[in-house]
DSSP file (Angstrom, degrees, kcal/mol; ACC not computed):
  #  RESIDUE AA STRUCTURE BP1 BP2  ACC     N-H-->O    O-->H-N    N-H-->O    O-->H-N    TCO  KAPPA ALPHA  PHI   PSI    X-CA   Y-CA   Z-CA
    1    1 A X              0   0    0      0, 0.0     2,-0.3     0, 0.0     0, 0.0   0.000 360.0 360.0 360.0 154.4   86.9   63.5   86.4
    2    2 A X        -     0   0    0      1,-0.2     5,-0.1     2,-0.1     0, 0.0  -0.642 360.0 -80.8-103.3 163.7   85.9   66.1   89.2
    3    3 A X     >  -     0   0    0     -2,-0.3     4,-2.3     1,-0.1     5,-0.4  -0.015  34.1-111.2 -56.8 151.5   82.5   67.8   89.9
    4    4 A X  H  > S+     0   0    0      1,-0.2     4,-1.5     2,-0.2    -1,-0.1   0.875 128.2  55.7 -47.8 -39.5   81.0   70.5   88.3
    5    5 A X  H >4 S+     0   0    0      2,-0.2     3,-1.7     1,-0.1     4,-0.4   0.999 101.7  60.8 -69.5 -71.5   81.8   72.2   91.7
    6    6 A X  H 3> S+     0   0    0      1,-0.3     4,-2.2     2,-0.2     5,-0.3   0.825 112.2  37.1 -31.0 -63.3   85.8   71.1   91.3
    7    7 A X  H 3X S+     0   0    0     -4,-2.3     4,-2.2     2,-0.2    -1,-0.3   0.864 105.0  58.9 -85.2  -7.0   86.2   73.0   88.3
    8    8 A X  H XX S+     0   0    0     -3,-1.7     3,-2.3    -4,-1.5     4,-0.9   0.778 110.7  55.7 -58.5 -83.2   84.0   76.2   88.9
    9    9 A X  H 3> S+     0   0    0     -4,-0.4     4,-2.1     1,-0.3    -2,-0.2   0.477 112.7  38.2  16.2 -69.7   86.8   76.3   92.0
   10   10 A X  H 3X S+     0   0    0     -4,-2.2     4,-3.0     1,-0.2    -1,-0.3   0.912 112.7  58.4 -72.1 -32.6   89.8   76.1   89.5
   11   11 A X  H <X S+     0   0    0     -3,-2.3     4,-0.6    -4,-2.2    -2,-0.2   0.734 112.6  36.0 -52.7 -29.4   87.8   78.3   87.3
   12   12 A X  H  X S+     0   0    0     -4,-0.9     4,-1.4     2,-0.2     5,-0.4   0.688 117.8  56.6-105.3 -24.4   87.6   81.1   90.2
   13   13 A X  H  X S+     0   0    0     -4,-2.1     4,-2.0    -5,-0.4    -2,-0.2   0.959 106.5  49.5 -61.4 -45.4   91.3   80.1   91.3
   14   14 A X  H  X S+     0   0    0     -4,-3.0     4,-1.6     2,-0.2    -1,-0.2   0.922 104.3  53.1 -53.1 -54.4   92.3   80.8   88.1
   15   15 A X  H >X>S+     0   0    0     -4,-0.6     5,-2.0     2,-0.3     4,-0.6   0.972 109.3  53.2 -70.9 -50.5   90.6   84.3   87.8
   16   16 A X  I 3X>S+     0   0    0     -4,-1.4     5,-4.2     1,-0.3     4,-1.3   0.982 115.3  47.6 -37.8 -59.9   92.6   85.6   91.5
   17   17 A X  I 3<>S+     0   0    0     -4,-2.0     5,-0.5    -5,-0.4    -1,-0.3   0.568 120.9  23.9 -91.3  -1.6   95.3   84.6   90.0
   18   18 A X  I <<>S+     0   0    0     -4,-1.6     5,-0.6    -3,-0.6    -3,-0.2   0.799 131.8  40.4-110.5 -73.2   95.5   85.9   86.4
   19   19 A X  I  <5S-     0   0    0     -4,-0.6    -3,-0.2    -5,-0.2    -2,-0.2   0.752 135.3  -0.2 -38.5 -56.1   93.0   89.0   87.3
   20   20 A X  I  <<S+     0   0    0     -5,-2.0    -3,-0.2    -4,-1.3    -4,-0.1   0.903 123.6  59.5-106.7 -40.5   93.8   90.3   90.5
   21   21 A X  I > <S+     0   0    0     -5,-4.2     3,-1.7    -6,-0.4    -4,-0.2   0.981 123.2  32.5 -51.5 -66.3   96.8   88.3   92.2
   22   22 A X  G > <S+     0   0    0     -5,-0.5     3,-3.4    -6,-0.3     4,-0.3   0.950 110.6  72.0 -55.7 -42.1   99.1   89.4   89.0
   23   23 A X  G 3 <S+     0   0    0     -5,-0.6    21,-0.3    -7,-0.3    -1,-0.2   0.390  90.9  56.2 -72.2  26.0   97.1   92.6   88.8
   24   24 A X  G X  S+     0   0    0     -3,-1.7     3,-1.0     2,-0.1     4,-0.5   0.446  76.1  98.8-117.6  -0.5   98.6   94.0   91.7
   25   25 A X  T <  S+     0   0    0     -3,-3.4     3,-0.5     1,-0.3    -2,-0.1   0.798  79.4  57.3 -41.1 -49.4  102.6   93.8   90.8
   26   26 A X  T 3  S+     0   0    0      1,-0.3     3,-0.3    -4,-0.3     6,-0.3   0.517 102.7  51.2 -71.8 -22.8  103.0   97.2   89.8
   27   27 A X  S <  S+     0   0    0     -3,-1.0    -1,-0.3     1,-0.2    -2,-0.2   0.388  97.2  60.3 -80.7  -7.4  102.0   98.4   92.6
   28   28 A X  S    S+     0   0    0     -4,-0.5     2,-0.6    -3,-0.5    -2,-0.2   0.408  94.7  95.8 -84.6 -12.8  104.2   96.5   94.8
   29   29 A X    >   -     0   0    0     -3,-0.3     3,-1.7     1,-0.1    -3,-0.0  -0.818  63.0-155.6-105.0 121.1  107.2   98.5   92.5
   30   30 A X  T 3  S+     0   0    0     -2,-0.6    -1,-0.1     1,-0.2    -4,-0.0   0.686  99.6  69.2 -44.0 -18.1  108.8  101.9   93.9
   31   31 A X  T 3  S+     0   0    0      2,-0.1     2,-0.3     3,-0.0    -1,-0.2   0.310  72.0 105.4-106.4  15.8  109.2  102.2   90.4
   32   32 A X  S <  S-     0   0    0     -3,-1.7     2,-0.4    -6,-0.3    -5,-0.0  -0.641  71.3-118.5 -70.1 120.4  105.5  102.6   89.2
   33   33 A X    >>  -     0   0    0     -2,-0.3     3,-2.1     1,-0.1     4,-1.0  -0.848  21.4-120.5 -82.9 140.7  104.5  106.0   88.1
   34   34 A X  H 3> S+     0   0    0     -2,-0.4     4,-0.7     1,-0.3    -1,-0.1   0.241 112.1  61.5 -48.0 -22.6  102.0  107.4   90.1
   35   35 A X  H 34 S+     0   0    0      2,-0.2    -1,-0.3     3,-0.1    -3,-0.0   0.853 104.4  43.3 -24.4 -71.2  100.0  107.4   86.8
   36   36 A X  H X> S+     0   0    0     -3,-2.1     3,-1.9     2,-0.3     4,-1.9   0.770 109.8  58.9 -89.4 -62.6  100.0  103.9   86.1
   37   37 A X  H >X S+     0   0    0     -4,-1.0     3,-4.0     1,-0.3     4,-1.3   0.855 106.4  51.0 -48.7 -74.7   99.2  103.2   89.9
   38   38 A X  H 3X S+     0   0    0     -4,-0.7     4,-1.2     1,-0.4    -1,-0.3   0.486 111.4  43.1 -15.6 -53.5   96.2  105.1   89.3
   39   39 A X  H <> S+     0   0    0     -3,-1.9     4,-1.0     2,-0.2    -1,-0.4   0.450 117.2  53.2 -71.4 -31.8   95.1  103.2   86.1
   40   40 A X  H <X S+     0   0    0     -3,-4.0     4,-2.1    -4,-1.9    -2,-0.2   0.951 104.3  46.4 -34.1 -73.0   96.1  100.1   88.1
   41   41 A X  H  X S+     0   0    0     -4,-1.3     4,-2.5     2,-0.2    -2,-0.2   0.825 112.0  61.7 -78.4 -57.7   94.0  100.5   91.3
   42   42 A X  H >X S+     0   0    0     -4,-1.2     3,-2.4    -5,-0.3     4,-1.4   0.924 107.7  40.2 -23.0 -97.9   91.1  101.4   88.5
   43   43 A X  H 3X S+     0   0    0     -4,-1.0     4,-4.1     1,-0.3     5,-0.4   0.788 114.8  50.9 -24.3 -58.6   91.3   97.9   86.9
   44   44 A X  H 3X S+     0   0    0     -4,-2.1     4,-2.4   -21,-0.3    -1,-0.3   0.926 109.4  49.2 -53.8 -36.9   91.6   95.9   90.2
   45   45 A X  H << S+     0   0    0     -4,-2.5    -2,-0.2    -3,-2.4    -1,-0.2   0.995 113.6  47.9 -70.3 -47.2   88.6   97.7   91.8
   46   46 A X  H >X S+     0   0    0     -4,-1.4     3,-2.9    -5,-0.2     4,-0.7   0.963 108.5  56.4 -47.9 -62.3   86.6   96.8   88.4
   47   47 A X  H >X S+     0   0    0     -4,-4.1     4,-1.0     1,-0.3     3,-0.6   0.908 105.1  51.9 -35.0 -37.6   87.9   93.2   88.7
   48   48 A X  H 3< S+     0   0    0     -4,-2.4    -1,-0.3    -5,-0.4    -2,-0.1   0.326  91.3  73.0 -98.4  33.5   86.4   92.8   92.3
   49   49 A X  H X> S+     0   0    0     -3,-2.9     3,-1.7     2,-0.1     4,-1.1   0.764  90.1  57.4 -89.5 -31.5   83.3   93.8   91.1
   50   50 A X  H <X S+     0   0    0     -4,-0.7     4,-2.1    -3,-0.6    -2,-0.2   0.799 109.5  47.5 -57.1 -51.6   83.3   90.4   89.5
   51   51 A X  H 3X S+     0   0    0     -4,-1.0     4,-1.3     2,-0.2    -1,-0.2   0.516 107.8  52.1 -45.3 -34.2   83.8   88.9   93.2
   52   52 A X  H X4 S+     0   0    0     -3,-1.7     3,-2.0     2,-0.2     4,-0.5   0.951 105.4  56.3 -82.7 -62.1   81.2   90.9   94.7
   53   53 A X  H 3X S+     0   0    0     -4,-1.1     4,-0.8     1,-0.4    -2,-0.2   0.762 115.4  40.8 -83.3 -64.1   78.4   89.7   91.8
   54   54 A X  H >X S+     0   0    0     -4,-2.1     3,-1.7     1,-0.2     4,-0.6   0.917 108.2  60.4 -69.5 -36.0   79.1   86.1   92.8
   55   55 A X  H X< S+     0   0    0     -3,-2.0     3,-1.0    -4,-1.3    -2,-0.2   0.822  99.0  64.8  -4.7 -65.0   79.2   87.2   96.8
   56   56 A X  H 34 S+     0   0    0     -4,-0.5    -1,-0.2     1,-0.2    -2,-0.1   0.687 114.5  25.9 -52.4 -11.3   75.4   88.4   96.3
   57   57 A X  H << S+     0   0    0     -3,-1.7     2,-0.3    -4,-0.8    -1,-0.2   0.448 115.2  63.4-124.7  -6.5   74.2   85.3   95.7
   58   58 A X    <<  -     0   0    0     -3,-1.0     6,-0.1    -4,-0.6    -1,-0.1  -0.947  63.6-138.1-122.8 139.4   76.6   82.7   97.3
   59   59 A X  S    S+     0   0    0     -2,-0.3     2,-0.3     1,-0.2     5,-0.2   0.998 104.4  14.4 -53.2 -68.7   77.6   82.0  101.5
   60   60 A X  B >  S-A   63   0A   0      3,-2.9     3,-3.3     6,-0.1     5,-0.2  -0.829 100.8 -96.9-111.0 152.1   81.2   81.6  100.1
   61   61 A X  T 3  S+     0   0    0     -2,-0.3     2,-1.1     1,-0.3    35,-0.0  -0.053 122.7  33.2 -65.6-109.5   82.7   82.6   96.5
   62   62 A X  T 3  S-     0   0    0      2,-0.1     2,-0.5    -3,-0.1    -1,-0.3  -0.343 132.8 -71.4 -89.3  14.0   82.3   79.0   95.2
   63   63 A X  B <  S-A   60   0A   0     -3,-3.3    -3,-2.9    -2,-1.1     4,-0.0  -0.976  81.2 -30.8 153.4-143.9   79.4   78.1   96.9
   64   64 A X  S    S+     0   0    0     -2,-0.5     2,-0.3    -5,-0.2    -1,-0.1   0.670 109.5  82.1 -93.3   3.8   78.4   77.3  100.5
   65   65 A X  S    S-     0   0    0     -5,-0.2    -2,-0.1     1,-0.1     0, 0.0  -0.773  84.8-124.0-112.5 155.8   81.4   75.9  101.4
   66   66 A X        +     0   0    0     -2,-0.3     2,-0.3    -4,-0.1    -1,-0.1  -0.241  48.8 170.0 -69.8-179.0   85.0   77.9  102.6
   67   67 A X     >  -     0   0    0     -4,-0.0     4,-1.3   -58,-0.0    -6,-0.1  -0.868  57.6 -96.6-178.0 167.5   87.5   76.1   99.5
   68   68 A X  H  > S+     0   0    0     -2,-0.3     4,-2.5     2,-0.2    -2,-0.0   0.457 126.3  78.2 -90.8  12.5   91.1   77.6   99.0
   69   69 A X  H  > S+     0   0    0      2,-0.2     4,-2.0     3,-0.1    -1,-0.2   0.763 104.9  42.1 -75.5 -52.1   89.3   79.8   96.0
   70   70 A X  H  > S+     0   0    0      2,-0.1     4,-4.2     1,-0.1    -2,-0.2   0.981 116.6  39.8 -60.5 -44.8   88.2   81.7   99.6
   71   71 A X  H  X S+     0   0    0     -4,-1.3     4,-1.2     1,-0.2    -2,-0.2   0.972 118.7  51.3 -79.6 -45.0   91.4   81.6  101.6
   72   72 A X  H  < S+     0   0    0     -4,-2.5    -1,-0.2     2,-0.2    -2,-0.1   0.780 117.6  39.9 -15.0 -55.1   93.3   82.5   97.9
   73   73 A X  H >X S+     0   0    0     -4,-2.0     4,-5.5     1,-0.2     3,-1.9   0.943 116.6  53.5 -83.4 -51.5   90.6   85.6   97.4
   74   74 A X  H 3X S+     0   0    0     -4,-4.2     4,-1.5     1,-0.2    -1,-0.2   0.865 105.6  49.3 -14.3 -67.0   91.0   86.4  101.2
   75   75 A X  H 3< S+     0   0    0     -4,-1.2    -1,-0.2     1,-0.3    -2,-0.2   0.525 115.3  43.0 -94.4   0.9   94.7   86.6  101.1
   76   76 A X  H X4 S+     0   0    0     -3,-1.9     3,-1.4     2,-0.2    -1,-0.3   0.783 104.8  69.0-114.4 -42.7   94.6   89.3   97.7
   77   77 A X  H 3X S+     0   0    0     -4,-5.5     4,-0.8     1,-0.3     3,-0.5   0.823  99.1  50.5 -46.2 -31.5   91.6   91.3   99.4
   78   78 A X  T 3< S+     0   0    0     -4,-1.5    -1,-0.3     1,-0.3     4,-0.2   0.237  96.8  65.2-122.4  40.2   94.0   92.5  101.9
   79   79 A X  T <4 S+     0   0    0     -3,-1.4    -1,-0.3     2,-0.1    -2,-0.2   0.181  94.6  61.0 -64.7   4.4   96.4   93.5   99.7
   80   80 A X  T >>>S+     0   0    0     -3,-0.5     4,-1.8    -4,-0.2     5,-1.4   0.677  91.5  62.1-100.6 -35.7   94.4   95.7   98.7
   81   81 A X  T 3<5S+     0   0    0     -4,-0.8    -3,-0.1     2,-0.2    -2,-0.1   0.944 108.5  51.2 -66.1 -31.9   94.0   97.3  102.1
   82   82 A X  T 345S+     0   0    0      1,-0.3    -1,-0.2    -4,-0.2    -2,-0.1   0.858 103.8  45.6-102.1  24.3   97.7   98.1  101.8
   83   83 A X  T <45S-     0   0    0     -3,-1.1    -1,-0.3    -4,-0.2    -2,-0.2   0.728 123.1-117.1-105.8 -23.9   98.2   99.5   99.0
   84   84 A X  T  <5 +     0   0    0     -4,-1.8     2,-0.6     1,-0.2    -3,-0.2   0.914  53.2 161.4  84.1  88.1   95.1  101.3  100.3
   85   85 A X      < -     0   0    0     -5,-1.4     2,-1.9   -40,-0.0    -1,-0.2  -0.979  35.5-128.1-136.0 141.4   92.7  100.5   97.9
   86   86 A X        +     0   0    0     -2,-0.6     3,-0.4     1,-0.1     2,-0.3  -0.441  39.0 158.1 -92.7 101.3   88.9  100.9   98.6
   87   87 A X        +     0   0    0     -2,-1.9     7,-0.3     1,-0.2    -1,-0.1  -0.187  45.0 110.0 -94.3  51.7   87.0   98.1   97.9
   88   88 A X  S    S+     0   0    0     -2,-0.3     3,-0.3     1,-0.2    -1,-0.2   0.275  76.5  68.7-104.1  -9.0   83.8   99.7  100.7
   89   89 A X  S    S+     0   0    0     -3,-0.4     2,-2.6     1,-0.2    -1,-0.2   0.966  90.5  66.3 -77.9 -53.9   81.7  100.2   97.2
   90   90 A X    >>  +     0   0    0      1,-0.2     3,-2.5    -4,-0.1     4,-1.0  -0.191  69.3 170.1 -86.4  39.4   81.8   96.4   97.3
   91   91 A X  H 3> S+     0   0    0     -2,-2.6     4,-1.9     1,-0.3    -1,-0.2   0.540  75.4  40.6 -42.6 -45.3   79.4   95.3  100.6
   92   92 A X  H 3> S+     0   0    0      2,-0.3     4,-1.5     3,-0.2    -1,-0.3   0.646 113.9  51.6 -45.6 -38.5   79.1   91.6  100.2
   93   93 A X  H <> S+     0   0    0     -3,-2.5     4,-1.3     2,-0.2    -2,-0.2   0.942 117.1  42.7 -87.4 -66.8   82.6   91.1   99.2
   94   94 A X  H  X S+     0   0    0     -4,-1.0     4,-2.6    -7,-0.3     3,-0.5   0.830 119.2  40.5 -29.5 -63.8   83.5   93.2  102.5
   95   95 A X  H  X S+     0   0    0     -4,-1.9     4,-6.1     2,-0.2    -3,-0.2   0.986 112.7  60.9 -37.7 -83.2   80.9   91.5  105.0
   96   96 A X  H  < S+     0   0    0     -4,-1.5     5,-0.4     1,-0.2     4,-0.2   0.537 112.0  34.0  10.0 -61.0   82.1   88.4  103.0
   97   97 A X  H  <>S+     0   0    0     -4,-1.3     5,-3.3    -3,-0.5     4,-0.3   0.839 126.7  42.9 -85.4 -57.3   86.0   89.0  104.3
   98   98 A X  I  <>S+     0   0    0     -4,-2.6     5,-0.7    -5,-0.2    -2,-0.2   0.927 122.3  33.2 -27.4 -77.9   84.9   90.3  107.7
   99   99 A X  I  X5S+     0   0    0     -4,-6.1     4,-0.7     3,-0.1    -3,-0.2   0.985 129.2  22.0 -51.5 -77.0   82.2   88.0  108.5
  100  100 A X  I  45S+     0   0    0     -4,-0.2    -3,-0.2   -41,-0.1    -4,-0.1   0.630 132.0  25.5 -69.2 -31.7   83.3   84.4  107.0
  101  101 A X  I >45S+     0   0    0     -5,-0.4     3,-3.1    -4,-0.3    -3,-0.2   0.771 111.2  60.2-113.3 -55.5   86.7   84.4  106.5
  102  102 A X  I 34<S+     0   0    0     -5,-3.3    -3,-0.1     1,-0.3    -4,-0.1   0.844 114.0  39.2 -22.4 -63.1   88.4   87.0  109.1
  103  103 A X  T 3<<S+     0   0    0     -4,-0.7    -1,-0.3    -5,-0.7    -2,-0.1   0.249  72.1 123.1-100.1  32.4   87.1   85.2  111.9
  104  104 A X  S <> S-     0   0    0     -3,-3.1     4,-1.1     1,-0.1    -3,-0.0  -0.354  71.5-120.9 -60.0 167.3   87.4   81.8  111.3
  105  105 A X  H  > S+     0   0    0      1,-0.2     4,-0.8     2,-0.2    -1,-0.1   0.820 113.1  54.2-110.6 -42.1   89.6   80.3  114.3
  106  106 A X  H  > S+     0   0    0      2,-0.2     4,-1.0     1,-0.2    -1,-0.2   0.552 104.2  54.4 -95.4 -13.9   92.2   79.1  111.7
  107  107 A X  H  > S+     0   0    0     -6,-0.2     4,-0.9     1,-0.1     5,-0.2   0.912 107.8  45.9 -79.8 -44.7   92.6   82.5  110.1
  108  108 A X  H  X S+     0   0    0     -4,-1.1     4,-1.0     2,-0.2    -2,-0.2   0.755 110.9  54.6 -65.2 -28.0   93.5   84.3  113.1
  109  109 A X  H  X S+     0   0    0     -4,-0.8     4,-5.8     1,-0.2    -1,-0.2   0.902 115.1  40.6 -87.9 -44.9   95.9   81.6  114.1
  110  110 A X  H  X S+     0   0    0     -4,-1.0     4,-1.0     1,-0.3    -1,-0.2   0.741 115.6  46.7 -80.9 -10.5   97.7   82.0  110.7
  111  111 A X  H  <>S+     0   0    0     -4,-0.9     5,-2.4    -3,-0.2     6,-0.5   0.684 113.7  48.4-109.5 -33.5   97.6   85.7  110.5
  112  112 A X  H  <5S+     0   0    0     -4,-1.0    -2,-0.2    -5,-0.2    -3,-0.2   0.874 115.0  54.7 -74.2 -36.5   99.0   86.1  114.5
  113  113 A X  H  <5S+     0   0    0     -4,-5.8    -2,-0.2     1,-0.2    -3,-0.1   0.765 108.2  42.7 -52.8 -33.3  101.6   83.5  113.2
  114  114 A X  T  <5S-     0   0    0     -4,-1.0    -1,-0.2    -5,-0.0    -2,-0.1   0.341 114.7-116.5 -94.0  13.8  102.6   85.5  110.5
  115  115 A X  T   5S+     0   0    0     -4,-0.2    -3,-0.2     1,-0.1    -4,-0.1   0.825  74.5 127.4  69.6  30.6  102.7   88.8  112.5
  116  116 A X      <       0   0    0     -5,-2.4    -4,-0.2     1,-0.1    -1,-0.1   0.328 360.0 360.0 -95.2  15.7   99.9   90.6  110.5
  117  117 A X              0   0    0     -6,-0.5    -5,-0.2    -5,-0.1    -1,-0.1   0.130 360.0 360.0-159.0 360.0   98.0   91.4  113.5
């Protein structure tokens, strides 16, 4: 069996991916009305309110340590910048992305590898 830690982990892996990961499809489609997006981009921002709430109280979202629950949440936070959605209500969650994960050594590597900066 795994630690209490292991599954909060899958527990927040889980929520990226069912909550936010999925809840960004439709916006990825030319074939979304502009409606819908609108009613989308609503839902998602509430959903990462959920993200900042644990943020206020934790160095990284499953605790003090980075986990792939971070590099996971990372990688869905900026989608959101390109679908140009403002998550700037959300300071801890922002700081959070900035601070901890942006400049980790291994983040820049992978993100200059993939040609996203």
């Amino acid at each position: 069996m795994g630690s209490l830690q292991s599954y909060h982990q899958l527990e927040l892996v889980n929520y990226i991916a069912t909550e936010l990961h999925k809840g960004f499809s439709p916006l990825f489609s030319p074939l979304t009305p502009d409606n819908y997006r609108e009613i989308v981009i609503k839902s998602l921002i509430t959903k990462f309110s959920y993200m900042e709430n644990l943020l206020v109280k934790r160095k990284f979202i499953n605790g003090e340590h980075f986990t792939i629950a971070d590099a996971y949440l990372f990688t869905i936070y900026r989608w959101a910048t390109v679908v140009n959605i403002d998550l700037s209500q959300y300071q801890h969650l922002t700081q959070y992305v900035e601070e901890k994960i942006n400049q980790r050594k291994s983040v820049q590597e992978a993100l200059t590898t993939e040609g996203l900066i």
